[in-house]
GUPA-715717 format. One record per residue: x, y, z of N, C-alpha, C in turn; residue number from 0; residue in one letter. Coordinates in Angstrom, 1 decimal, decimal comma. Each point is the difference from the previous one (the first is absolute). Example, Ala and Ser with C-alpha at 12.3 -4.5 7.8 and 13.67 -1.06 7.14 Angstrom:
% residues 2
     n.px     n.py     n.pz    ca.px    ca.py    ca.pz     c.px     c.py     c.pz     i   aa
     13,2     -5,7      7,8     -0,9      1,2      0,0      0,9      1,2      0,0     0    a
     -0,4      1,1     -0,7      0,9      1,1      0,0     -0,8      1,1      0,8     1    s
END
This chain:
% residues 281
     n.px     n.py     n.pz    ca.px    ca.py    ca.pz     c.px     c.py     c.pz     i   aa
      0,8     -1,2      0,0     -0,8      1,2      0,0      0,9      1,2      0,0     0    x
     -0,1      0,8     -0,6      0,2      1,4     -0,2      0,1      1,2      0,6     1    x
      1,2      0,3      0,8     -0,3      1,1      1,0     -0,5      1,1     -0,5     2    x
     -0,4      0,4      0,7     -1,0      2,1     -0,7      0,6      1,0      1,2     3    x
      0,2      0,9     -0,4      0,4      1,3      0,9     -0,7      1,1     -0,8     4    x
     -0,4      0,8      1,3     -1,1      1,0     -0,3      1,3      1,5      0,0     5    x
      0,0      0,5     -1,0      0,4      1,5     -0,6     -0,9      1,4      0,3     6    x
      0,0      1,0      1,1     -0,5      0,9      0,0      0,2      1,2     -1,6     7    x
     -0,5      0,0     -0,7      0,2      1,2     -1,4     -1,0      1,3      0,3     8    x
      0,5      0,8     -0,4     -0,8      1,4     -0,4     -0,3      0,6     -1,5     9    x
     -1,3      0,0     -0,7      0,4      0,5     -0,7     -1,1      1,7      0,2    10    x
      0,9      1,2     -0,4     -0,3      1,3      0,5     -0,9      0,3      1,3    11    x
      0,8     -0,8      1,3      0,1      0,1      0,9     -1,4     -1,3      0,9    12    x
     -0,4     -0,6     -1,0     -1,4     -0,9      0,3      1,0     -1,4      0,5    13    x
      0,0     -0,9      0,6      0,6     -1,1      0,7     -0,9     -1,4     -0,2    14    x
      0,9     -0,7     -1,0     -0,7     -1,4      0,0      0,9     -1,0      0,1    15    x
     -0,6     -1,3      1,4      1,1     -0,6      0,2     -0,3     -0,9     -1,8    16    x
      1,4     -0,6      0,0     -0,2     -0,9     -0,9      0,8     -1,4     -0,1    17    x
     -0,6     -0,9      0,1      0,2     -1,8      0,5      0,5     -0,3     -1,2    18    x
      1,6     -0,5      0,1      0,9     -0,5     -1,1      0,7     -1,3      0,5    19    x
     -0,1     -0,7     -1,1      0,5     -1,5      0,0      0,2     -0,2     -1,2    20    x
      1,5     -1,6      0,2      0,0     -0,7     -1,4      1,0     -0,1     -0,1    21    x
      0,4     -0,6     -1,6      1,1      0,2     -0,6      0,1      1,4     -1,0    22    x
      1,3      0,7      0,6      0,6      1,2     -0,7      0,1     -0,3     -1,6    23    x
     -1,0      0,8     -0,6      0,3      0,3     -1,4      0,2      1,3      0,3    24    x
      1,1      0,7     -1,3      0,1      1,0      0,2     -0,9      1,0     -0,8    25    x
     -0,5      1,0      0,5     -0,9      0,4     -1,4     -1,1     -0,3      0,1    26    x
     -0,4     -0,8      0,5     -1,5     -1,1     -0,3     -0,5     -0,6      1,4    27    x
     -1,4     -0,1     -0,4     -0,6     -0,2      1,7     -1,9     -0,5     -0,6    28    x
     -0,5     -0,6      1,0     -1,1      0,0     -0,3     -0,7      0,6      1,3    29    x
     -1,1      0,7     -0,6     -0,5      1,2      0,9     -1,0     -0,2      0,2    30    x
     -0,3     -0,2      1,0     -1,6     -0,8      0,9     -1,0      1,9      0,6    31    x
     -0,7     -0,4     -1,1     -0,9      1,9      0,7     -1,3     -0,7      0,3    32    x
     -0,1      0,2      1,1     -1,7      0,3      0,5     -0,5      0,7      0,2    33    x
     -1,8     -0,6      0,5     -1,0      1,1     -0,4     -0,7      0,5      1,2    34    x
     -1,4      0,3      0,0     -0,5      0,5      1,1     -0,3     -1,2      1,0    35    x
      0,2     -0,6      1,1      0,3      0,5      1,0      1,5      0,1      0,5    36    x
      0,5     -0,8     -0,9      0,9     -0,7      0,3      1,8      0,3      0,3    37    x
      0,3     -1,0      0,0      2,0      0,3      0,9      1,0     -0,5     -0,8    38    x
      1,0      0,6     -0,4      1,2     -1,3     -1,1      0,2     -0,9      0,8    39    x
      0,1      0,0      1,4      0,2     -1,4      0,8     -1,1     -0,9     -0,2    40    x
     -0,9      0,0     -0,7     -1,6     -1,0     -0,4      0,6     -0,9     -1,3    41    x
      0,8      0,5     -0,8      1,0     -0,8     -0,9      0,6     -0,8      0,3    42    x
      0,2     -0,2      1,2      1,6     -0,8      0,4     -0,5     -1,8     -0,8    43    x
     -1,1      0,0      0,4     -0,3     -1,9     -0,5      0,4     -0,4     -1,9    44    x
      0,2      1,6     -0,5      0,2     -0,5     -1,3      1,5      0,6     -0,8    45    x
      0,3      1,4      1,3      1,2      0,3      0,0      1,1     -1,2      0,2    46    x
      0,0     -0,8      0,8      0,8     -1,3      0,6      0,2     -0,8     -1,2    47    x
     -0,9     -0,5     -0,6      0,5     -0,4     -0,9      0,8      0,4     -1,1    48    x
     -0,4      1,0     -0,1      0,6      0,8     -1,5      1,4      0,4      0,5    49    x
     -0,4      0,4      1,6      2,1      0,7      0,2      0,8     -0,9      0,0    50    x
     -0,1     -1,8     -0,2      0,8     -0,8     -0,6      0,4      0,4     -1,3    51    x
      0,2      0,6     -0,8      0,1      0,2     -1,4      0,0      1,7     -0,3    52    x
     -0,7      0,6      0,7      0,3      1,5     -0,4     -0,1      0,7      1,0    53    x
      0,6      1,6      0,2      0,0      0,8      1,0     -1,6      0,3      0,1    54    x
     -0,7     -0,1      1,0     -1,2      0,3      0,0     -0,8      1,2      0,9    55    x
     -0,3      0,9     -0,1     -0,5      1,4      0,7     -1,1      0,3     -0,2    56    x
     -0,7      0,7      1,5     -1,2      0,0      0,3     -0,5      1,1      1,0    57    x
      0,1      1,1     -1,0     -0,2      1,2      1,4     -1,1      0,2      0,4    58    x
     -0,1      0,9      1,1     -1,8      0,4      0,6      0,2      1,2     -0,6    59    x
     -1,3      0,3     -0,1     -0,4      0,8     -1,3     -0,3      1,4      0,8    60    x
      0,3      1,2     -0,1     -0,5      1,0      1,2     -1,5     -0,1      0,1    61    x
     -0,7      0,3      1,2     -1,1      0,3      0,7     -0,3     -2,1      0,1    62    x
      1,0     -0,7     -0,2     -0,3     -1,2      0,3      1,2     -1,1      0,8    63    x
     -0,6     -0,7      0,7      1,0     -0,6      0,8      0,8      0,6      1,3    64    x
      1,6     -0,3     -0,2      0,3      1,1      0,9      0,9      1,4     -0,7    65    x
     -0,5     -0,1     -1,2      0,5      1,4     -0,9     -0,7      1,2      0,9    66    x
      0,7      1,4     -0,3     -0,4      0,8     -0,1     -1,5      0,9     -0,5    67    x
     -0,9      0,6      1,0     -1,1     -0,3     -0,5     -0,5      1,8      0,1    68    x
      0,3      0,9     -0,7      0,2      1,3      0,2     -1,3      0,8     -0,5    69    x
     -0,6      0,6      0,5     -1,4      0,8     -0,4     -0,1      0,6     -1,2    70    x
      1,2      0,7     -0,5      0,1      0,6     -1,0      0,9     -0,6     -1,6    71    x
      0,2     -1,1      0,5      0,0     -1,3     -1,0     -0,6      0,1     -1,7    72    x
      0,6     -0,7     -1,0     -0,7      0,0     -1,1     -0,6     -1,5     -0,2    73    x
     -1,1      0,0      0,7     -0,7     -1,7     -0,3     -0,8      0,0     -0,9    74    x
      1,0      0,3     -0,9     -0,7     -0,7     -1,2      1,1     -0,9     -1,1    75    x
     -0,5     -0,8     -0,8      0,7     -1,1     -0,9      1,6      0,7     -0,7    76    x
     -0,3      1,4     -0,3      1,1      0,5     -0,3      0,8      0,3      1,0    77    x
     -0,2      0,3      1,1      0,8      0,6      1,1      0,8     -1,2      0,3    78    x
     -1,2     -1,1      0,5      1,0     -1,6      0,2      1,0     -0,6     -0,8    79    x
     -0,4      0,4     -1,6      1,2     -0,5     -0,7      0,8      0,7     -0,2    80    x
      0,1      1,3      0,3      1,2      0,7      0,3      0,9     -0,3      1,2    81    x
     -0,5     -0,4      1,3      0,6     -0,7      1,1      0,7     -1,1     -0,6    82    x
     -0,6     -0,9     -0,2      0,1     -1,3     -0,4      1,5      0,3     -1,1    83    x
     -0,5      0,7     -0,9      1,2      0,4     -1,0      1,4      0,6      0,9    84    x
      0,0      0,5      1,2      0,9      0,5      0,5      0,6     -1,1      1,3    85    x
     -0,5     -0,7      0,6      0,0     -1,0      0,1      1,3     -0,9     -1,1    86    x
     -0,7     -0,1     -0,1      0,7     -1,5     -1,2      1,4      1,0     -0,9    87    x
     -0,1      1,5      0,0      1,2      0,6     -0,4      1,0      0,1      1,0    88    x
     -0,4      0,1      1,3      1,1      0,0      1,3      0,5     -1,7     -0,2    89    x
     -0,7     -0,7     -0,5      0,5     -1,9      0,4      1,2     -0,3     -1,3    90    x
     -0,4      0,9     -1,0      0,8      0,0     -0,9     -0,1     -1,3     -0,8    91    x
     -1,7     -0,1     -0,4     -0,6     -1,0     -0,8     -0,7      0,6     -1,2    92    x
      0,9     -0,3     -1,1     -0,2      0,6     -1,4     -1,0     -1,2     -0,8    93    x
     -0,5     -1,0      0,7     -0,5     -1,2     -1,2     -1,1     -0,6      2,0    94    x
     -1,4      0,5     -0,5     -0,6     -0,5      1,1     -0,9     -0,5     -0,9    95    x
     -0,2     -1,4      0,6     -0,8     -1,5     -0,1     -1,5      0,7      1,1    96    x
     -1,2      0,6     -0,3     -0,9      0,3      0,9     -1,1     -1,0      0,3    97    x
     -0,2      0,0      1,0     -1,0     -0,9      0,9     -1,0      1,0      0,6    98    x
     -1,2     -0,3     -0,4     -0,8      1,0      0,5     -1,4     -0,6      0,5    99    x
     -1,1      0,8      1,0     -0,6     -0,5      0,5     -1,1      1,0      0,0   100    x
     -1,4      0,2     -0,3     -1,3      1,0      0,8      0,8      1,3     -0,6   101    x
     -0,1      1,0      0,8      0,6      1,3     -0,4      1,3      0,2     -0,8   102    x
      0,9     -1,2      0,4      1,5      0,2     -0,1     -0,2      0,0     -1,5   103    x
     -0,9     -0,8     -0,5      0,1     -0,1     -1,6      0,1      1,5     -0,9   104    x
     -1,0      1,0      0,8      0,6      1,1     -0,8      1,1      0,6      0,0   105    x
      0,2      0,1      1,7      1,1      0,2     -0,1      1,3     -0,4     -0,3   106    x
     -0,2     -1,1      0,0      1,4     -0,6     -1,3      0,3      0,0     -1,2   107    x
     -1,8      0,3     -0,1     -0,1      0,1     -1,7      0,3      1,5     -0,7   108    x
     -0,5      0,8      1,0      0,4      1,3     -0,4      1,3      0,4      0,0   109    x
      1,0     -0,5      0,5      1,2     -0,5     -0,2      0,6     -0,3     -0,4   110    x
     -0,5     -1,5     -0,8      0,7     -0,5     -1,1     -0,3      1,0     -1,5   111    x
     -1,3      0,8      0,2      0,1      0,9     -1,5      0,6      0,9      0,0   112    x
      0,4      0,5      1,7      1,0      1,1     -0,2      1,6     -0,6     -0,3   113    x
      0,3     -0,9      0,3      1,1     -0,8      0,1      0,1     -1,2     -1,3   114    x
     -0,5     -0,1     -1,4     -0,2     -1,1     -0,6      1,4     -0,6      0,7   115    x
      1,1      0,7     -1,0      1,3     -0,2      0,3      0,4     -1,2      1,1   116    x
     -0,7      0,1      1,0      0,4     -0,5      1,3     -1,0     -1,5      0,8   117    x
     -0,7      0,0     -1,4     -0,7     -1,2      0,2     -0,2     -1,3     -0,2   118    x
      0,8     -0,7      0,5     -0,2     -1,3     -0,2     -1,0     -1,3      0,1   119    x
     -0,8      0,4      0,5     -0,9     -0,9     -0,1     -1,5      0,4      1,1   120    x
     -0,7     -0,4     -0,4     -1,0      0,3      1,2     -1,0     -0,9     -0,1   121    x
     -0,3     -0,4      1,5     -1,0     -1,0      0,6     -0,8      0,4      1,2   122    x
     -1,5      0,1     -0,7     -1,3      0,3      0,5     -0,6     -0,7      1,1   123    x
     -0,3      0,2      1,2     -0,5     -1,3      0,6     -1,9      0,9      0,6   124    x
     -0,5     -0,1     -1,0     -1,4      0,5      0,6      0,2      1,8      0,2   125    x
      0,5     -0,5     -1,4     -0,3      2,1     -0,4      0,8      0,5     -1,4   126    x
     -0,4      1,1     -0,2      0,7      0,3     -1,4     -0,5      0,7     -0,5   127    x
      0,1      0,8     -1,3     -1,1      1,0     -0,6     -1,4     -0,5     -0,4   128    x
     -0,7      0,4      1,0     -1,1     -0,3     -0,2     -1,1      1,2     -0,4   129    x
     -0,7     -0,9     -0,8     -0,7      0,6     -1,6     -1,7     -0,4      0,4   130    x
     -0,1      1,2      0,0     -1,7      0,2      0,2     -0,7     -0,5      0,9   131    x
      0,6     -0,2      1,2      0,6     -0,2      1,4     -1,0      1,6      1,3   132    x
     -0,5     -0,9      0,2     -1,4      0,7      1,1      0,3     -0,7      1,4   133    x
      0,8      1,1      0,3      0,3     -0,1      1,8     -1,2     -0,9      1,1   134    x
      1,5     -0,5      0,9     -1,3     -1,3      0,9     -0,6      0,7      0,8   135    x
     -0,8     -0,5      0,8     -0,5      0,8      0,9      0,9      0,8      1,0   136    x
      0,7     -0,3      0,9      0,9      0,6      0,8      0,5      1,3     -0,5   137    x
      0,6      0,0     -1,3      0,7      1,1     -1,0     -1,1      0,7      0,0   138    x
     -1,2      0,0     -0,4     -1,2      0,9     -0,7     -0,2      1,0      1,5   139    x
     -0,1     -0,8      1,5     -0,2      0,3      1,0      1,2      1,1      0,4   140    x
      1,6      0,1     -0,5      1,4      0,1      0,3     -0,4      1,3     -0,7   141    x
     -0,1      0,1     -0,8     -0,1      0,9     -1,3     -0,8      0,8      0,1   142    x
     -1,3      0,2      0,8     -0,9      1,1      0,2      0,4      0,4      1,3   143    x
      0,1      1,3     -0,5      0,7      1,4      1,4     -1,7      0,4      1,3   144    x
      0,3     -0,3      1,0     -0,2     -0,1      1,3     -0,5     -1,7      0,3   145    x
     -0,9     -0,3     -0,7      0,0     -1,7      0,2      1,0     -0,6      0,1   146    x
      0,8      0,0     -0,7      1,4     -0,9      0,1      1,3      0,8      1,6   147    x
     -0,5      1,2      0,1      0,7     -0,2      1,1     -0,9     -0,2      1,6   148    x
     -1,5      0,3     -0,8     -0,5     -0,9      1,5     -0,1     -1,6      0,0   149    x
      0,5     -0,5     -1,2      0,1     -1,1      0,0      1,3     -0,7      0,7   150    x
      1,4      0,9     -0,3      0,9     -0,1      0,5      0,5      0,0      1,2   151    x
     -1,3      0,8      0,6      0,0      0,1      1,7     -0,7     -0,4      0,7   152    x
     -0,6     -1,3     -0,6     -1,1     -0,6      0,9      0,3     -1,5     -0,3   153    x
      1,3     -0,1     -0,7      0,3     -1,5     -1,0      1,3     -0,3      1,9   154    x
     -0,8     -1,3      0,4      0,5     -0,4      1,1      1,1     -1,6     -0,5   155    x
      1,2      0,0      1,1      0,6     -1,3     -0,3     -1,0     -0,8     -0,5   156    x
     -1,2     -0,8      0,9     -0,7     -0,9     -0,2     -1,0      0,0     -1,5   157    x
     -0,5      1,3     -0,1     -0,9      0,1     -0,9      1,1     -0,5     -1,4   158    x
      1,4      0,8     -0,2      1,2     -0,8     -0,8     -0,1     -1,1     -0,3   159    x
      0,0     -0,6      1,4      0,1     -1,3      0,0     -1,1     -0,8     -0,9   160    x
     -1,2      0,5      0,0     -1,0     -0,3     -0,5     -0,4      0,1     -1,2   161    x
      0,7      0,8     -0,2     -0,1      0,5     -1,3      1,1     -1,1     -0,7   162    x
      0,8     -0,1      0,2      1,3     -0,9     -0,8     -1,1     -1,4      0,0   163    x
      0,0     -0,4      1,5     -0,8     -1,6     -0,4     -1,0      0,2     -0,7   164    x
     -0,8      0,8     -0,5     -1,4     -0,8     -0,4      1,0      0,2     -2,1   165    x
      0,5      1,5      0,0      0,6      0,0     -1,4      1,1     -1,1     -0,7   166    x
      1,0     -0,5      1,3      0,9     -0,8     -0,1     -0,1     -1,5      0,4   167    x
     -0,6     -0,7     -0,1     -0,2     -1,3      0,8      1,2     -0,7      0,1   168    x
      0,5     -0,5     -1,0      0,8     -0,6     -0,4      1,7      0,3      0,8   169    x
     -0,3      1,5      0,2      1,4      0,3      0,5      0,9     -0,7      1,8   170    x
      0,6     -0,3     -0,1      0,2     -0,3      1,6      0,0      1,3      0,9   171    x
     -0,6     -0,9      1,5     -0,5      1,2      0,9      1,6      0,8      0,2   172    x
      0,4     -0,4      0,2      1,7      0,7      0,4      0,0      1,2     -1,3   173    x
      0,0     -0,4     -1,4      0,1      1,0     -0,7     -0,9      1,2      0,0   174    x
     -1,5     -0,5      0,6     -0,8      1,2     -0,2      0,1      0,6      1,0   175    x
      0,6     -0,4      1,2      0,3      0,7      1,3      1,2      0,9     -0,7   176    x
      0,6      0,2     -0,4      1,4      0,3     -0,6     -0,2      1,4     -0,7   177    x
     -0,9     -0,7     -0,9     -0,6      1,4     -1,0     -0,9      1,1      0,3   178    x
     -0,9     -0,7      0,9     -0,8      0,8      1,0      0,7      1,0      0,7   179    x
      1,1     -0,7      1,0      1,1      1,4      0,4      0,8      0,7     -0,6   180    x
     -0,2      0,1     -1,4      0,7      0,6     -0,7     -0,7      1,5     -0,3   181    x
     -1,4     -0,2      0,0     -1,2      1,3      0,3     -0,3      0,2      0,7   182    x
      0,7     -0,2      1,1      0,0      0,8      1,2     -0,1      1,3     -0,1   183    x
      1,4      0,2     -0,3      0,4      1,6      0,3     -0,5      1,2     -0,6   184    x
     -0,4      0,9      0,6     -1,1      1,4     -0,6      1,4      0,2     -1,0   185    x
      1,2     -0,1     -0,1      0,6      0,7     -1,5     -0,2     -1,2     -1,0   186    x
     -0,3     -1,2      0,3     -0,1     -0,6     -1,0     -1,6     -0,2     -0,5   187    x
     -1,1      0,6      1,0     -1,0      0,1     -0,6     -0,6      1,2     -1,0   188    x
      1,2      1,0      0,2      0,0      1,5     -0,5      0,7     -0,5     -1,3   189    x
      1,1     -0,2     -0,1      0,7     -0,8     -1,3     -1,5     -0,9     -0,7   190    x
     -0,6     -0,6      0,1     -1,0     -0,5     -0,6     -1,1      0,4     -0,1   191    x
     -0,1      0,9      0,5     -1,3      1,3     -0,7      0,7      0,9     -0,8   192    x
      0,9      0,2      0,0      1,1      1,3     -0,7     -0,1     -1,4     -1,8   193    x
      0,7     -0,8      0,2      0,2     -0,8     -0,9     -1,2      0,0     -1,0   194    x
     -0,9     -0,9      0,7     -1,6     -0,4     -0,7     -0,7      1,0     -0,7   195    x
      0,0      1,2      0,5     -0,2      1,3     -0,6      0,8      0,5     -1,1   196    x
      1,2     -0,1      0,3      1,1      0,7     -1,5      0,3     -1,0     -1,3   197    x
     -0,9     -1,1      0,0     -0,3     -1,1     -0,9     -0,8     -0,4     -0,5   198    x
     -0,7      1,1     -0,6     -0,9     -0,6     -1,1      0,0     -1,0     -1,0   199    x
     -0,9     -0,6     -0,2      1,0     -1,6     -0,9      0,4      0,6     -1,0   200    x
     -0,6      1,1     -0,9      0,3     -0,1     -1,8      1,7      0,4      0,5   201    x
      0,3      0,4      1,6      1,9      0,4      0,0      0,5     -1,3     -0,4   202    x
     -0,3     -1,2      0,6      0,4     -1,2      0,1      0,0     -0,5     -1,6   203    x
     -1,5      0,2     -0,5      0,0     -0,5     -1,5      1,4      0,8     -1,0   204    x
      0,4      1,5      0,4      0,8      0,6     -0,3      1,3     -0,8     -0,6   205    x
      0,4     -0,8      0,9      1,3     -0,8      0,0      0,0     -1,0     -1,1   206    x
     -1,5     -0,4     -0,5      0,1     -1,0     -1,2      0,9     -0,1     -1,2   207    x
     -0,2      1,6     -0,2      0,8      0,1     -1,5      1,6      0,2      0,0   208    x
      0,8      0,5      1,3      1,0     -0,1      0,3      0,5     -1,6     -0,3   209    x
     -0,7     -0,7      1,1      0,6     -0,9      0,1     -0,3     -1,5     -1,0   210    x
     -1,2     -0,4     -0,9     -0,1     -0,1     -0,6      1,3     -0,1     -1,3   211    x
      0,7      1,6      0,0      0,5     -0,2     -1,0      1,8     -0,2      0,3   212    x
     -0,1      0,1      1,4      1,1     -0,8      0,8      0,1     -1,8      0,0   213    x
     -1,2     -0,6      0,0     -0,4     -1,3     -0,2      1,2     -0,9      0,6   214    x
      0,1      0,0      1,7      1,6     -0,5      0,5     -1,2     -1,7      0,4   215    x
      1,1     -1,0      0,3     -0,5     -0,5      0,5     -0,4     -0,7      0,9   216    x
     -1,2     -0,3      0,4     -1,5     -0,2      0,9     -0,6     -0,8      0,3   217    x
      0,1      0,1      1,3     -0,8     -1,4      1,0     -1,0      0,5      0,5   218    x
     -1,5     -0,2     -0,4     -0,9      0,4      1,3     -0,3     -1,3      0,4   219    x
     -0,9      0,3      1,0     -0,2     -1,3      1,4     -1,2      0,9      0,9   220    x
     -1,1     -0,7     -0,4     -1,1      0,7      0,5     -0,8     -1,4      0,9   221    x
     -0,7      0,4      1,4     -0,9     -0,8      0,4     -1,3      0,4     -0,7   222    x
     -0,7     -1,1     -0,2     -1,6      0,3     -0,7     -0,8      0,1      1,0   223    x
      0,4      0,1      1,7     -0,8      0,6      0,5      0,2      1,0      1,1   224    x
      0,8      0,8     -0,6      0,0      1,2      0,3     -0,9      0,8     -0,5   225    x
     -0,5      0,9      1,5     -1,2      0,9     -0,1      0,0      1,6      0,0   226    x
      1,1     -0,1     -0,4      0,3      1,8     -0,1      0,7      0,2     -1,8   227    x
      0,3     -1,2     -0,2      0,5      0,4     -1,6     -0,5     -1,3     -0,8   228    x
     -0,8     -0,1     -0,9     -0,4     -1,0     -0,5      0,6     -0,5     -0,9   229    x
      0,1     -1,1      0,0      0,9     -1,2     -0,4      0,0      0,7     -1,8   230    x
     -1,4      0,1      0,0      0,3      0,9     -2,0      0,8      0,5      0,0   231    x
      1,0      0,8      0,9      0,8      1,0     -0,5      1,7     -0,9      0,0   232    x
     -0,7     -1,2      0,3      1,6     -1,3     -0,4      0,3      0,1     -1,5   233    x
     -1,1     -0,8     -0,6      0,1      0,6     -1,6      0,4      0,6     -1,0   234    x
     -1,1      1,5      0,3      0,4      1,0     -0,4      1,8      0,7      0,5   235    x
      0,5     -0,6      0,4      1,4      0,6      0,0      0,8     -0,3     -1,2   236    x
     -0,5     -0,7     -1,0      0,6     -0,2     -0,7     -0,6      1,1     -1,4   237    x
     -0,9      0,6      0,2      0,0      1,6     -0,6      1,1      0,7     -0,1   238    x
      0,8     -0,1      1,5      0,7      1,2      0,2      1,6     -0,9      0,3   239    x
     -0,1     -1,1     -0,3      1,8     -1,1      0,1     -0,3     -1,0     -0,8   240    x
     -0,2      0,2     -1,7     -0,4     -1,2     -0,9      0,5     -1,3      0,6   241    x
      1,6     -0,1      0,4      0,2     -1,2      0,2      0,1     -0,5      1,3   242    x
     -0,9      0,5      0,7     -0,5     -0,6      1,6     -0,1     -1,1      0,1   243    x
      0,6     -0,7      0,9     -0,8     -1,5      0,2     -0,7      0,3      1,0   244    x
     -1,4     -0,4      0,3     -1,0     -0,1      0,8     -0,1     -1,3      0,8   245    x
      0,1      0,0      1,1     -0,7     -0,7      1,0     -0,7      0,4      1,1   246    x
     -1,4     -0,8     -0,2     -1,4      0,1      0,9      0,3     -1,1      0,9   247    x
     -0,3      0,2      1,7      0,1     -1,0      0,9     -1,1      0,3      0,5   248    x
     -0,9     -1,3     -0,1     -1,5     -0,5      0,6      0,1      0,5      0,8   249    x
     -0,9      0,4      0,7     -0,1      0,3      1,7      0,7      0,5      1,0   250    x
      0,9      0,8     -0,5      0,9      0,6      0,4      0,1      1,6      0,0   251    x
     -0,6      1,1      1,2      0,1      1,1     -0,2      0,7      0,9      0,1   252    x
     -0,2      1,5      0,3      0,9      0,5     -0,4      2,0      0,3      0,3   253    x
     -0,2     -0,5      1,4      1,7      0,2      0,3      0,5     -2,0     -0,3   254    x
     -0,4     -0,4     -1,3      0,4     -1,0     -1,0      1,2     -0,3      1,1   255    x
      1,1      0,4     -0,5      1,7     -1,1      0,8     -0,4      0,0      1,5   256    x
     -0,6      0,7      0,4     -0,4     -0,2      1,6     -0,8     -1,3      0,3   257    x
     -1,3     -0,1     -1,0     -0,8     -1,0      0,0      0,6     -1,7     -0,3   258    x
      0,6      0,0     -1,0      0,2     -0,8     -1,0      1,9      0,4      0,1   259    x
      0,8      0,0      0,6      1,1      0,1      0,2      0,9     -0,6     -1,4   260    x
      0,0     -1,5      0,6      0,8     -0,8     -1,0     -0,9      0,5     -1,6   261    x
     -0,9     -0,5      0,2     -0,9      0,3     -1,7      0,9      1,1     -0,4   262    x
      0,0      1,0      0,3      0,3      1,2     -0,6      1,4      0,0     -0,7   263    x
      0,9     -0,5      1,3      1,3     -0,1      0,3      0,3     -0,8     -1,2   264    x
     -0,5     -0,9      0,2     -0,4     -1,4     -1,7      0,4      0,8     -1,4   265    x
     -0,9      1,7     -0,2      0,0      0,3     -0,9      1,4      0,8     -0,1   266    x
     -0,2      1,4      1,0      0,6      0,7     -0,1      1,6      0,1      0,1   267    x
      0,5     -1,0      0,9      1,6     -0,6     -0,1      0,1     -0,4     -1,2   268    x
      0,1     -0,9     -0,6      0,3     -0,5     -1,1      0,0      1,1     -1,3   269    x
     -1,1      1,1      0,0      0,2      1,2     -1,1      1,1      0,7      0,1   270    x
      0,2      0,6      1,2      0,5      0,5      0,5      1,8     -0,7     -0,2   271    x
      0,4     -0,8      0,5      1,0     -0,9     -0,2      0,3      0,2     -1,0   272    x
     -0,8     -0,1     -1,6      0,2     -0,2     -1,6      0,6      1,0      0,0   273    x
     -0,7      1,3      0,6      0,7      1,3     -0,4      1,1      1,0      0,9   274    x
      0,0     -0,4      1,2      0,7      0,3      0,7      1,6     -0,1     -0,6   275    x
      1,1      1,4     -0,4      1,2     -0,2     -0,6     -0,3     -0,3     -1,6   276    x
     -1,2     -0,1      0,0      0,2     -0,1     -1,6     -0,4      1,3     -1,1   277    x
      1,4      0,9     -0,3     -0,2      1,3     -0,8     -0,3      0,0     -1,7   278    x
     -1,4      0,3      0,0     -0,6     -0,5     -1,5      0,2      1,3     -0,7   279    x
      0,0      0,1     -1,6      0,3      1,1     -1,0     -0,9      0,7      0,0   280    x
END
């Protein structure tokens, strides 16, 4: 197993730890981004494997985890991939392999179009540009100004709790306990009303034609029963990455490598591996 050490970074004075392990490539890394609620330490089960074979990195995202979570913050998809871009410029990783999850997908993706250059591959796990894409309920709730913050201040541990079991069955109770404290904190519930709001989907559809005509390539890995992004939008990714390979896992929702660990691991090591060190024309 693969030791990891956590890196305090700043990028324009914002603070995100970031969880590194593996084998040293130089140059090259695969970059584990998550989404809303979540921690780069929620990676580790798929990080482990992969840091046998590549340097693998996984920051907290600001207003998430134990990043920096600052009032006057840019939470929005561009602001993140500018972090994220500054980030991975302090690590001194010119060729990032992305792993993405829920939110992280934009912002990785908005990244990779600012960055073609610097893209080597990218793997979707239950998110991605999603196309004609009508927010779940929580979002719709997040997204309207004073509801979503009396929603915010009346959203208890337990009710969390409750919320994950009846959405997530499948998931183990340790993980939903995990995720659940991850929304705890009033800066990370401010981060997610700041976010939900500065993302209107046609932003997210935005990215199609960028990357589209970047066409790197793509692994998605969707649960079909996940209830916040529907499984149609597994598919449809291949609008916007012609040569995606798609995999749908039965009954599996939305935090997929959490649920279904090995399954995923099944997929995503072995792509990953093919391309990992390998510089194409």
């Amino acid at each position: 197993m693969a030791d990891f050490e956590t890196r305090l970074l700043a990028v324009d004075g914002v603070r995100s730890p970031v969880l590194i392990g593996g084998v040293a490539t130089p140059g090259e890394a695969v970059v584990f981004v998550h989404g809303n609620p979540d921690a780069g330490s929620d990676w580790l089960p798929l990080m482990e494997p992969v840091a046998e074979f590549a340097t693998a990195v996984a920051p907290d995202m600001p207003g998430f985890g134990a990043a920096d979570k600052p009032k006057d913050w840019d939470y929005s998809v561009a602001g993140y991939a500018t972090h994220l871009g500054g980030l991975l410029d302090q690590l001194g990783i010119e060729r990032a392999h992305l792993v993405a999850h829920d939110f992280g997908g934009p912002f990785s993706l908005q990244w990779a179009a600012n960055n073609p250059g610097k893209t080597a591959s990218v793997t979707l796990i239950n998110t991605g540009v999603l196309l004609d894409y009508r927010w779940h309920r929580l979002a719709r709730v997040w997204r309207t100004p004073l509801l979503g913050e009396l929603f915010m201040r009346m959203t208890s541990p337990a009710f969390s709790r409750l919320v994950m079991r009846h959405d997530n069955p499948g998931l183990a109770e340790e993980w939903r306990d995990t995720i659940t404290g991850h929304f705890g904190p009033d800066g990370t519930k401010r981060a997610v009303l700041r976010l939900y709001r500065s993302t209107p989907p046609h932003l997210i559809e935005s990215l199609a034609a960028p990357l589209r005509s970047l066409d790197p390539d793509t692994l998605v890995v969707w649960g079909d029963a996940d209830v916040y992004i529907p499984a149609v939008q597994a598919e449809r990714q291949r609008e916007v990455f012609p040569r995606a390979q798609i995999e749908v896992l039965r009954g599996i929702g939305h935090w997929a490598w959490l649920e279904a660990p090995d399954e995923v691991a099944g997929l995503v090591v072995p792509f990953l591996r093919e391309r990992v060190g390998q510089v194409t024309q």
